[in-house]
C-alpha positions in Angstrom: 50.5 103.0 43.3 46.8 103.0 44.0 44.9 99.7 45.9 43.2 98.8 42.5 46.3 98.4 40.6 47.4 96.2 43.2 44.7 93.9 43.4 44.7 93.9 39.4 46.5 90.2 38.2 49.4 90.2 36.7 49.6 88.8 32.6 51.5 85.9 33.3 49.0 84.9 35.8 46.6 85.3 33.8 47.7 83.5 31.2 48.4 80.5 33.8 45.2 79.8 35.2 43.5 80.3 31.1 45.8 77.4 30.6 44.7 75.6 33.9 41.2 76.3 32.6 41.6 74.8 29.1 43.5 71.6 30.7 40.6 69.9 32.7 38.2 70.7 29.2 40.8 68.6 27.1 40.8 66.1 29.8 36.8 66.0 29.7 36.4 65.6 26.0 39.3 63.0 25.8 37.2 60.9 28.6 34.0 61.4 26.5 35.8 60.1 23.5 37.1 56.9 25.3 33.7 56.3 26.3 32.2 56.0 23.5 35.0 53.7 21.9 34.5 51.3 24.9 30.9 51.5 24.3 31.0 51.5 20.5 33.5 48.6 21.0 31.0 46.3 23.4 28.1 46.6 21.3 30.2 45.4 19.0 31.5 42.4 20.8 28.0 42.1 21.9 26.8 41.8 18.5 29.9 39.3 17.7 28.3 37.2 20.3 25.0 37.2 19.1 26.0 36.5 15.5 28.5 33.6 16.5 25.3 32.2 18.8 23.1 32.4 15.8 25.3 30.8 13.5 26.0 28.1 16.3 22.2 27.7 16.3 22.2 27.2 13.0 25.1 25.1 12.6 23.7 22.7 15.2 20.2 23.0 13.3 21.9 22.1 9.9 25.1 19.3 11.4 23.9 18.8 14.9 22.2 15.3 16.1 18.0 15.7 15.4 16.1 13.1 17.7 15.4 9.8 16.8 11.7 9.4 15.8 11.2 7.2 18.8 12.1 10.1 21.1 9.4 12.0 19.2 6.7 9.3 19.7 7.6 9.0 23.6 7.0 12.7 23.6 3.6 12.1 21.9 2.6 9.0 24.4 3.4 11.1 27.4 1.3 14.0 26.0 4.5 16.8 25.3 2.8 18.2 23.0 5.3 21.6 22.7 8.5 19.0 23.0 7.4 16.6 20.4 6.4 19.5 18.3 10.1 21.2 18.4 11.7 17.8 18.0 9.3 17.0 14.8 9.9 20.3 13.5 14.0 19.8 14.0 13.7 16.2 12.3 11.6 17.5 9.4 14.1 20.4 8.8 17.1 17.7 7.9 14.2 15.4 6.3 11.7 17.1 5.2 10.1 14.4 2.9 10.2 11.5 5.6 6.4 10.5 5.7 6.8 9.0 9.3 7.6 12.1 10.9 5.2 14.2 8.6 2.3 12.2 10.2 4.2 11.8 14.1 3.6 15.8 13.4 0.3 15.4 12.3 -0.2 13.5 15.2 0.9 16.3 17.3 -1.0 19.0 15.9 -4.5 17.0 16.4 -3.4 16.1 20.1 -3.1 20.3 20.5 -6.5 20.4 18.6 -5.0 21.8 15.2 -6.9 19.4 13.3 -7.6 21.7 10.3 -3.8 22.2 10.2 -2.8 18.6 11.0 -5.5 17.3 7.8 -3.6 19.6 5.5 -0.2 18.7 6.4 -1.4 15.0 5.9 -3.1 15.6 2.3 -0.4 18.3 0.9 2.8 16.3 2.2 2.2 12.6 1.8 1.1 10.9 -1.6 -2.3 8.9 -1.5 -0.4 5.9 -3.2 2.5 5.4 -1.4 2.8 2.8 1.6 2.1 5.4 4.0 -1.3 6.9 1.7 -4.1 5.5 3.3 -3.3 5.6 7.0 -3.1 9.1 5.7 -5.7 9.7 4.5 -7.4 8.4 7.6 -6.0 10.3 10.1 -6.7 13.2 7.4 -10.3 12.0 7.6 -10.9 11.8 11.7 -9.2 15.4 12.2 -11.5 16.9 9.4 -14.6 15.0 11.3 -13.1 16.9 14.8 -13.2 20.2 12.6 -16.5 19.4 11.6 -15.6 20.0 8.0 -17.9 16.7 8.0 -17.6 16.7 3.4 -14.2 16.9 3.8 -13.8 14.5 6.2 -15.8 12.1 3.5 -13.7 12.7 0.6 -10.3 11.9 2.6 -12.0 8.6 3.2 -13.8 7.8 0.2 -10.7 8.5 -1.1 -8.6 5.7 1.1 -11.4 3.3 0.2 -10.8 3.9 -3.4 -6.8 3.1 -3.1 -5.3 -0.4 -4.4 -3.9 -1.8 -0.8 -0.3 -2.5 -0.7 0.1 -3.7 2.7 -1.8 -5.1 5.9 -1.7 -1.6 7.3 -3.5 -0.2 4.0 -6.5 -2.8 4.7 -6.8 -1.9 7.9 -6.9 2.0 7.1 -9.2 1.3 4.5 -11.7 -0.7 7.2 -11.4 2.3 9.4 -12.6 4.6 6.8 -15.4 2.5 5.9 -16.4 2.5 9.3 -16.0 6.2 9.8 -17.7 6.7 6.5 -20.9 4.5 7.8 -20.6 6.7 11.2 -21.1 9.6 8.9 -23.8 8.2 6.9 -26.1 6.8 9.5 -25.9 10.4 11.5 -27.3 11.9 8.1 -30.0 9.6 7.8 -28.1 8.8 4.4 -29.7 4.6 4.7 -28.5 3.9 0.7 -24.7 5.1 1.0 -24.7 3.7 4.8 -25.9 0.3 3.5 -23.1 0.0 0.1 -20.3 0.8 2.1 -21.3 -1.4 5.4 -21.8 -4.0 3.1 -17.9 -3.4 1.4 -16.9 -3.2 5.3 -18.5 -6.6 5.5 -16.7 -8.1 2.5 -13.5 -7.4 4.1 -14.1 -8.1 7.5 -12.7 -11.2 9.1 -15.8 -13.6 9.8 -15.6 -12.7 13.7 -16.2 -9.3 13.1 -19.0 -9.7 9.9 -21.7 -8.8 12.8 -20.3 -4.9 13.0 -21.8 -3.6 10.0 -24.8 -5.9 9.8 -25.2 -4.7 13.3 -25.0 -1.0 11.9 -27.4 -1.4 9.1 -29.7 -3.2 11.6 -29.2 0.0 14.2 -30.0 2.6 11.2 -33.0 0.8 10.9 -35.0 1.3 13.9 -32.9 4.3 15.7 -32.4 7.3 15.4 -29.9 9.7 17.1 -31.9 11.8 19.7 -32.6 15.4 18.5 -30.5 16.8 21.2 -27.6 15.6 20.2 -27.6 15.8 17.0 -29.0 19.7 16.6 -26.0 21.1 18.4 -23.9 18.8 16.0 -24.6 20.1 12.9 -25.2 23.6 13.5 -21.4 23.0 14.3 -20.8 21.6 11.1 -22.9 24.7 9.2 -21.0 27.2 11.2 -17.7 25.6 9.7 -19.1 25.2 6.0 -22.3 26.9 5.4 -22.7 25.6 2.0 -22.6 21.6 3.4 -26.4 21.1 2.4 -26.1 17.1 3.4 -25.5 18.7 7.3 -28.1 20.7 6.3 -30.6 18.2 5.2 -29.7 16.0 8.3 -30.5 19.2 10.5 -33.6 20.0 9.0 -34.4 16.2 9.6 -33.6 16.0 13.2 -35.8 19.7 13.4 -38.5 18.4 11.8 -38.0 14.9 14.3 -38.3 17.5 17.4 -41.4 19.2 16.5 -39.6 22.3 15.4 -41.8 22.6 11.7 -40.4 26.1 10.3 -36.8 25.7 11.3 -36.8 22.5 9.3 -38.9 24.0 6.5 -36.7 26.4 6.1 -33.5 24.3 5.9 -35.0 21.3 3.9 -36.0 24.3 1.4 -33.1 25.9 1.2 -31.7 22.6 0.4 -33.7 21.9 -2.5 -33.1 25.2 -3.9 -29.0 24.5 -3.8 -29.5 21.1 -4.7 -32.7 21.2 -7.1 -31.3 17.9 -8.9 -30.2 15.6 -5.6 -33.1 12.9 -4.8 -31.7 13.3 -1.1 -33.2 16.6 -0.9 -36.4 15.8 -2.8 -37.1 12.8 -0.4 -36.0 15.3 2.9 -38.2 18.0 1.5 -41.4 15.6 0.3 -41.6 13.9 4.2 -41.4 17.2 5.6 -45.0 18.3 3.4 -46.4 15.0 4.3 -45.3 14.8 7.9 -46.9 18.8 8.6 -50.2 18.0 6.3 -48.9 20.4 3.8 -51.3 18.7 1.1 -51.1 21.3 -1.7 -47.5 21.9 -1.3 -46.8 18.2 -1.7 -49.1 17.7 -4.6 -47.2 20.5 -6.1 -43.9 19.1 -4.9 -44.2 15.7 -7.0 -45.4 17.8 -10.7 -41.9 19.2 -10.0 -39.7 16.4 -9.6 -36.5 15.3 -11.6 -37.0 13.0 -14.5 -34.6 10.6 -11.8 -37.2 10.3 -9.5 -39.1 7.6 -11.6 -36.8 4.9 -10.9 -37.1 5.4 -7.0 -39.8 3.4 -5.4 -40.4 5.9 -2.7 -40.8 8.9 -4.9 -44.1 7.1 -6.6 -45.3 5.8 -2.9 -45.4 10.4 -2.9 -47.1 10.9 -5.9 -50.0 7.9 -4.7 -50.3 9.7 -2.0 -51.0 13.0 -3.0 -53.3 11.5 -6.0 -55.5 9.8 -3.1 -55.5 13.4 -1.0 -56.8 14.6 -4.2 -59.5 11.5 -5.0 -57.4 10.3 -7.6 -57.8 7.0 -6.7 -56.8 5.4 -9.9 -53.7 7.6 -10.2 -53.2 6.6 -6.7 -53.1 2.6 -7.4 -51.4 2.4 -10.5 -48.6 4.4 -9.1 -48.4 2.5 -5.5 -47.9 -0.9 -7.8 -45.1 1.3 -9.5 -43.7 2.2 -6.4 -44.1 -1.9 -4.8 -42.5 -3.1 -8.7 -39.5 -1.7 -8.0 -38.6 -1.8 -4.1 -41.0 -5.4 -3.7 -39.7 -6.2 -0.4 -40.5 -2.6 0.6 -43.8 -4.1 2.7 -44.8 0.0 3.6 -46.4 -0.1 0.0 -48.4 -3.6 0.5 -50.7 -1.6 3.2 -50.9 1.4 0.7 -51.9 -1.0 -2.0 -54.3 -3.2 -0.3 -56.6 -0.3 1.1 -56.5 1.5 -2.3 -57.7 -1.8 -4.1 -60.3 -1.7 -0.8 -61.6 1.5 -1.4 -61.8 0.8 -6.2 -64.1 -1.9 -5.3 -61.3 -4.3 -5.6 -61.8 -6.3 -2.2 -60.2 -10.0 -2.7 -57.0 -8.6 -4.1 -56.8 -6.0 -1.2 -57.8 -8.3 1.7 -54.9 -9.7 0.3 -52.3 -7.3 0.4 -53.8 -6.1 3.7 -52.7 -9.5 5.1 -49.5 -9.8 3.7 -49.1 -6.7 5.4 -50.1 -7.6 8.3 -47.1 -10.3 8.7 -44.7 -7.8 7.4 -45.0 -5.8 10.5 -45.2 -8.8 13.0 -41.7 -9.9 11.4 -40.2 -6.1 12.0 -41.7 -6.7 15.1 -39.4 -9.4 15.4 -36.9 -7.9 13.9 -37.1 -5.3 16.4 -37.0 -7.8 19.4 -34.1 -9.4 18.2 -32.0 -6.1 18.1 -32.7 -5.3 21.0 -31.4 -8.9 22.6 -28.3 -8.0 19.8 -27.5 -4.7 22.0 -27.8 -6.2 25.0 -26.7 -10.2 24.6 -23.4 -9.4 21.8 -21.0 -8.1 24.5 -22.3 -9.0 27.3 -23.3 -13.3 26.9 -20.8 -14.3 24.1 -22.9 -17.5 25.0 -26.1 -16.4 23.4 -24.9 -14.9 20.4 -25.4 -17.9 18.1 -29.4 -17.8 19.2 -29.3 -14.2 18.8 -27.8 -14.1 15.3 -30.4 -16.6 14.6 -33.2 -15.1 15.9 -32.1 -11.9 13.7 -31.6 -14.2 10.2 -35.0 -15.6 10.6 -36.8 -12.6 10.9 -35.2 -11.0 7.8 -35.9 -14.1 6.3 -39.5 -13.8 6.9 -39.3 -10.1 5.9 -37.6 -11.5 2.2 -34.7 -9.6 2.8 -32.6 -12.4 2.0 -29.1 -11.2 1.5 -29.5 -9.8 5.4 -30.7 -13.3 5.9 -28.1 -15.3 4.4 -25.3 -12.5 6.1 -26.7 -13.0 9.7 -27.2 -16.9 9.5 -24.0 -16.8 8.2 -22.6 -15.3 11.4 -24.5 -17.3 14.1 -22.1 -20.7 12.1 -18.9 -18.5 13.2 -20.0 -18.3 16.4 -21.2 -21.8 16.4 -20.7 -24.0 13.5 -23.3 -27.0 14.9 -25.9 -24.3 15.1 -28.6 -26.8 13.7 -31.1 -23.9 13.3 -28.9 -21.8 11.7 -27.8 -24.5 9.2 -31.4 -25.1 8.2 -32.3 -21.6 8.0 -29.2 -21.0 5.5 -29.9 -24.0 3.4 -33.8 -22.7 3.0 -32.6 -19.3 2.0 -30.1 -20.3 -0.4 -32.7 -23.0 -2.1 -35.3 -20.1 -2.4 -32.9 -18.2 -4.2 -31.4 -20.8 -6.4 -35.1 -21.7 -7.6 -35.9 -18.2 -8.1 -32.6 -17.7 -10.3 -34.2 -21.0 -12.3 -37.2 -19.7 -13.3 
C-alpha cells in the first residue's frame, strides 16, 4: 500500500469531523437567535416603561394635586418666571375657565416680555363684563402700550372705561385706564381727547387726588416731550403697525418740533392722504405749511378742507391767515371773528383780530383787542409761574399746596377759563378748607357764571 493511501482519511472520519463542523454553526445561529429575543424582548420592556411613565404623567396631570394659586403668585413675586409658568399652565389644564389664573398667566407672560401674547390671552379668554373684565382689560391695555401696538393699547382701555362697574376693583381699573389713556393722549399732542377723559378721571377721583388730572391738562399746556425721546418712541410704534397714522401724526409733530422740515412733511402728508377726512391731520398738516412759510401750499391747504372744519375755531384762525398773506384783509377779519365766536376764550385770536381791525382803518376797536391781549398773555404768564411752583411745591411742601392751587385758580380765572378755575379753587379747600382766598375766588367765579346763565 503506497504512502498516499495511507495518509488518505478514512470515511468515518470524515464524516466525524463534517459533523463536528456543522455542530459549532448550529450553536452560532441558536446564540444569534437568543440575542435577538433578549433584545427584541428589552426594547420592549423598555417601551413598557416609557408608556406606563407617560401614562403616569398623564394620570398625575389629569388626578394628581395642581398648585394652589397662591403658590403660583409666590412664584410670580419672587420672579420664577419658568416655575409659575408650568404651575399656571398645570392649573389651567384642570380649570381652564378660572379667570384668576388666566390673568396670574398673563401676568407671567408680560414679566417674560410676551406682552403681545399675554394681551391676547387676556382679551380672548376673559369676558369684558364679568367681575374680573376691566382689570382685564387693563392689564390688556399696559402690555399692548409695552408692544407698542399704541391703538390697541387705546381700544382695550377705552373699552374698560366704557364698562358699567360692578365692584371697587372695576373703578379702580377704570381710573387706571383713564390715566393710561391721558398718558397716551398728551404724548400725541391729542389736547381735546386728553382734556374729556382727564376731566372723567376727575369726576371720579377722590377729592385728594382731583389735582392729578388738572395737573395733566395744565402740563399738556406748556410742555412738550423733548424730541429725543419721543422720535425713537414712535418710530417703535410705526415699526410695529405701520398703518397707526395718530403715531404718525405725533412723529411728524415732534420732527417738525426738531427742525427736521421734510421728514415731518412727509409723514404729516402721508397722513392726510390715509386720513383725508380726520381734522387731526388737517390741523398737523396746516401748522406744518405755516410753521416752514409754505404760503401757497397753505392757501391751497384751507380751499381743500372738510365741510367739518367750519365748526373748529382754529381751522378759520388758518384760513385768516392765509387771506392776509394774500391781502385779503377783509376775508382775513371776518373769518378771525369766526374763528374768536366760537373758541372766545381762545385769547391767540384777540391779537389776530386787533391788528387786522389796525391795519382796515378800524383803530379804537383794535387798540382794543390789542389790549385785551395783552393781559391774556400776562395771565398765561402766570399761569405758567404757577405750574412751575405746582411741579416743584405738590410733593415736595404739602404745606404750600393750598397757595399754590390758588395761585393756579386765579390765573385761569383771569384767563376766563372758568371751569379750570372753579376745579383748581376747588382743590386748594381740600387741602385747606379756611383758605379765605380760595373761598372768595370760588364764590366770584360761581356768581359770574350764575349771572351769565341769567341773562
Amino acid at each position: 500500500m503506497d504512502s498516499s493511501s495511507e495518509n488518505r482519511p478514512r470515511p468515518d472520519e470524515a464524516a466525524g469531523g463534517e459533523a463536528k463542523q456543522a455542530v459549532p454553526e448550529t450553536q452560532q445561529a441558536g446564540a444569534v437567535r437568543a440575542g435577538r429575543g433578549w433584545l427584541g424582548c428589552t426594547l420592549l420592556g423598555s417601551a413598557a416603561i416609557v408608556l406606563a411613565a407617560l401614562g403616569g404623567w398623564a394620570a398625575w396631570q389629569r388626578w394628581g394635586p395642581v398648585p394652589e394659586l397662591p403658590e403660583i403668585e409666590l412664584c410670580i413675586l419672587r420672579l420664577e418666571w419658568s416655575k409659575a409658568e408650568r404651575a399656571a399652565r398645570r392649573y389651567l389644564s384642570r380649570h381652564p375657565d378660572e379667570p384668576e389664573a388666566i390673568m396670574l398667566l398673563a401676568r407671567v407672560w408680560a414679566g417674560q416680555g410676551n406682552y403681545i401674547q399675554c394681551a391676547q390671552l387676556l382679551q380672548q379668554r376673559i369676558v369684558p363684563e364679568s367681575r374680573h373684565g376691566p382689570e382685564a382689560l387693563l392689564r390688556a391695555a399696559q402690555a399692548w402700550l409695552a408692544a407698542n401696538y399704541r391703538r390697541r393699547a387705546e381700544g382695550a382701555a377705552l373699552k374698560c372705561i366704557e364698562l358699567e362697574p360692578a365692584t371697587l376693583d372695576a373703578l379702580r381699573a377704570q381710573q387706571a385706564c383713564r390715566r393710561l389713556l391721558c398718558t397716551i393722549y398728551a404724548l400725541e399732542l391729542r389736547r381735546e381727547e386728553l382734556r374729556r377723559v382727564a376731566w372723567q378721571m376727575h369726576e371720579h377721583a377722590l377729592p385728594a387726588e382731583r389735582h392729578e388730572p388738572l395737573g395733566m391738562m395744565l402740563r399738556a399746556e406748556w410742555e412738550i416731550v423733548e424730541p429725543g425721546r419721543s422720535i425713537p418712541a414712535f418710530e417703535d410704534a410705526l415699526k410695529a403697525d405701520p398703518n397707526d397714522w395718530l403715531s404718525r401724526r405725533a412723529l411728524g409733530l415732534y420732527q417738525l418740533e426738531d427742525g427736521l422740515t421734510q421728514q415731518a412733511r412727509a409723514n404729516l402728508y402721508r397722513c392726510l392722504q390715509a386720513a383725508p377726512e380726520n381734522l387731526l391731520m388737517w390741523h398737523a398738516w396746516l401748522e406744518c405749511l405755516h410753521r416752514t412759510g409754505d404760503i401757497f401750499g397753505l392757501q391751497n391747504a384751507v380751499e381743500r378742507l372738510p365741510d367739518s372744519a367750519a365748526a373748529k375755531g382754529i381751522f378759520w384762525f388758518y384760513r385768516a391767515m392765509a387771506a392776509e398773506r394774500d391781502g385779503k384783509l377783509q376775508y382775513a377779519l371776518e373769518w378771525v371773528e369766526r374763528a374768536r365766536q366760537l373758541e372766545p376764550a381762545n385769547g391767540e385770536y384777540w391779537h389776530r383780530l386787533g391788528m387786522l381791525l389796525m391795519r382796515t382803518g378800524k383803530r379804537v376797536e383794535g387798540k382794543k383787542w390789542l389790549e385785551r391781549s395783552h393781559k391774556y398773555q400776562e395771565a398765561r404768564t402766570k399761569l405758567n409761574d404757577a405750574f412751575s411752583e405746582y411741579k416743584s411745591v405738590w410733593w415736595l411742601q404739602p404745606e404750600g399746596r393750598p397757595a399754590t392751587a390758588y395761585r393756579v385758580a386765579h390765573a385761569y380765572e383771569q384767563l376766563g377759563w372758568h371751569r379750570f378755575a372753579i376745579a383748581w379753587y376747588k382743590v386748594a379747600l381740600v387741602e385747606d378748607p379756611a383758605h379765605e382766598l380760595s373761598i372768595a375766588g370760588l364764590e366770584r367765579v360761581q356768581r359770574l357764571l350764575a349771572a351769565a346763565a341769567g341773562q
